[in-house]
N, C-alpha and C positions, 0 to 999 in steps of 0.2 A: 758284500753284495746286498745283504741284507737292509744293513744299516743304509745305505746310500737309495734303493728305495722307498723304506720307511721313513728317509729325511726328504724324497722326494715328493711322496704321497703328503707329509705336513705342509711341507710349501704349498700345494696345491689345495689343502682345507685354507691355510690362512688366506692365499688369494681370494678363496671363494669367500670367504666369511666376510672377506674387506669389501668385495662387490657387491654384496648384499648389503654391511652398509653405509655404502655409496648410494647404493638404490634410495634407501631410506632418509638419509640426509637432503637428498634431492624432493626428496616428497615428504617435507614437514605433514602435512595434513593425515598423510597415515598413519602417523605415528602418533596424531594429536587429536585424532578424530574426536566428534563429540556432538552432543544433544542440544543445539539452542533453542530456547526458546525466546520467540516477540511475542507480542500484543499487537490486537487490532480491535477495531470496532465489531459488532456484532452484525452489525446489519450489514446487508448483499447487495454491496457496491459491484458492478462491473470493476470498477477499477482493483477491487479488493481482491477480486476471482484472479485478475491479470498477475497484480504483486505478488499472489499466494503459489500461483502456475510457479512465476520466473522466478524470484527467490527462494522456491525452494531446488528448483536445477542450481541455480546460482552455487548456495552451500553445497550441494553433492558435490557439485563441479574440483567443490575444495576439500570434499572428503567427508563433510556434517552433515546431519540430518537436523530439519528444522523444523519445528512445533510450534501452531499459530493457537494463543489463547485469548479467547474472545472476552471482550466486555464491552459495557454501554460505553458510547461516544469517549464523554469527557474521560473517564474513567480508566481507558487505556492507557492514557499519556501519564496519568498520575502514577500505575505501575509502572511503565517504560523509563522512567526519572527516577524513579523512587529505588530501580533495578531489583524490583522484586521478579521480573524477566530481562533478558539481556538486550532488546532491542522493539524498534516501535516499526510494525511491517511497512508499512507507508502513513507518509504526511505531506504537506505542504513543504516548500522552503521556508528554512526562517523558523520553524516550530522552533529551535534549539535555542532562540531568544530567550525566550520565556522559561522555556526547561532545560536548563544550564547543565543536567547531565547527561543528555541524549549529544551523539554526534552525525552529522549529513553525509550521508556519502552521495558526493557528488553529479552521479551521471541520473537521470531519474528514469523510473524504472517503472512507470504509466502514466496516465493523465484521467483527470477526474474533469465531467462536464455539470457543468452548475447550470438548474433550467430552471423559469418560474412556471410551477402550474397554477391554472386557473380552471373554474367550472367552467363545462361545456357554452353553455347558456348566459355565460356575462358579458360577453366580447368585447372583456378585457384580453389588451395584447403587448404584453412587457416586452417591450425586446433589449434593455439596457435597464441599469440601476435607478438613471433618473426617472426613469417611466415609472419606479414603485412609489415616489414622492404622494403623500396622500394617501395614498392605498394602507390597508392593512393586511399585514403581511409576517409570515410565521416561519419560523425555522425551527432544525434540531440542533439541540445545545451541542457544544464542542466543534461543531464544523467551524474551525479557525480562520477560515478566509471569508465565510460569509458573514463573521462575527464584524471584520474588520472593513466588507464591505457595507455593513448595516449601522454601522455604530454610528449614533447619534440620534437615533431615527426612533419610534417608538414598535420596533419589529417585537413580536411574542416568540417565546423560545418553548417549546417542547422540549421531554426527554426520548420520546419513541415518533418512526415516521407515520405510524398509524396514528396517533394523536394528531396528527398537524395535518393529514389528509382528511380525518375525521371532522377535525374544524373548518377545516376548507368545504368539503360538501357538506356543510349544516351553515354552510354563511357565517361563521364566525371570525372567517378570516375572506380577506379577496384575493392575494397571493399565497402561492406557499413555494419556498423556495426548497429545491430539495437536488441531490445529484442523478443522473443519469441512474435507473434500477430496473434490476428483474424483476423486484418483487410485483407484485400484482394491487392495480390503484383500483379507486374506487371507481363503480360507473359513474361516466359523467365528464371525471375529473381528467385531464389533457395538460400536458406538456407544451408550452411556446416552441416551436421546431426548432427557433436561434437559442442556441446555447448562451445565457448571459455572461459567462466564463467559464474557458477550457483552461488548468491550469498542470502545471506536470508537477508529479510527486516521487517521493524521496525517499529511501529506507534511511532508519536510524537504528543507532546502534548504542547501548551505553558505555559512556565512556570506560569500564571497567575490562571491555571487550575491545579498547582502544588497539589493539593488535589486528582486529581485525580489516582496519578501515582499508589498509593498500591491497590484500588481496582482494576482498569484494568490491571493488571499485575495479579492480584489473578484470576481474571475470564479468561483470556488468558490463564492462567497454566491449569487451570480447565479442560476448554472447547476443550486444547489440549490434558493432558493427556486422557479427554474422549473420543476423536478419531474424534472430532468434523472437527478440520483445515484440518485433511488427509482426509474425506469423501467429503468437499468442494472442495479442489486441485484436488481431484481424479476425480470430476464433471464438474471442470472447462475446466482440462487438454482437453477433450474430443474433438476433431474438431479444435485445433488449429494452425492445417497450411492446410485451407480447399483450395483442388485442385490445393495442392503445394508438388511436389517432392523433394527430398534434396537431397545432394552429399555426398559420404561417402568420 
């Protein structure tokens, strides 16, 4: 009686042992949890607050915690390649041209609006690329698309966006391209209301983390079609050109 029991009570550890895991095999990510870290820009993109919101639910979603390590512009992407961090928070499409070790995952995961400011007082009013022809006109280095919408052209390049606002209200420059910000512009200085390009961006990841492309691409579909990215955008948007008029 004894014996039959005690060989009943084993059966019943090793089912449960097996359930438990079953559980775990079904959820690699608890088993695999872990710290990643990306790179991003330093400066205070709206679009930056949006990617930092949703990818970091995104990784929880899959069990990880994410850690975003700031650096100037250009400087990011040379760690994100170089995999001195595992991944690049956002960028354009196409970055991975150029930096052969970052990979796109696919569904994009904000949008960045590109605006020319002008002084109050010049009634200058760009509302497209060709309208900068002639103009002198300034950007901050590493912005990759407006590198590739200016090139050829004699555009000045800053490292910081206080520099190139700086020059813009001292007349040094007549445009200044810069993205959609919270941060706080000088007096004076105005936004064109038409965005000269709304473009959607991309998390990357280094290829060394190649394992991770299909699930965060599955939990990005998800968490969009559930209306997740459009209630964060919607929340971001809010107060982003605080105590700043623009010119139609």
């Amino acid at each position: 009686m004894k014996i039959t029991v005690y060989l009943r009570f084993k059966a019943v550890s090793w089912l449960f042992m097996l359930a438990i895991l079953a559980v775990c095999v079904g959820q690699p990510s608890f088993l695999q949890a872990a710290d990643y870290k990306v790179s991003t820009t330093e400066i205070a993109y709206p679009a930056k607050q949006i990617a930092i919101e949703f990818m970091t639910k995104v990784y929880a979603e899959l069990g990880h915690q994410l850690t975003i390590e700031e650096y100037p512009q250009g400087r990011a992407l040379i760690e994100s390649n170089a995999g001195h961090v595992d991944g690049e928070l956002f960028r354009v499409a196409g970055i991975n041209n150029e930096y052969k070790n970052l990979i796109q995952i696919p569904d994009p995961i904000s949008f960045s609006r590109i605006f020319a400011y002008v002084n109050k007082d010049s009634n200058l009013s760009p509302n497209n690329w060709a309208d900068l022809k002639g103009l002198r006109v300034g950007y901050v280095m590493g912005v990759k698309v407006v590198e590739a919408k200016l090139k050829g052209t004699m555009a000045v390049t800053v490292n910081r966006p206080e520099q190139l606002f700086y020059m813009l209200k001292n007349n040094r420059l007549d445009v200044a391209i810069y993205v959609a910000t919270r941060a706080k512009i000088l007096e004076g200085v105005i936004p064109i209301e038409t965005p000269l390009l709304k473009v959607p961006v991309y998390h990357y990841i280094h290829n060394k983390n190649k394992q991770l492309v299909a699930p965060l691409q599955g939990v990005i579909q998800r968490l969009t079609e559930q209306g997740e990215l459009a209630r964060i955008m919607s929340s971001s948007m809010v107060g982003t050109y605080p105590n700043l008029e623009t010119r139609k």
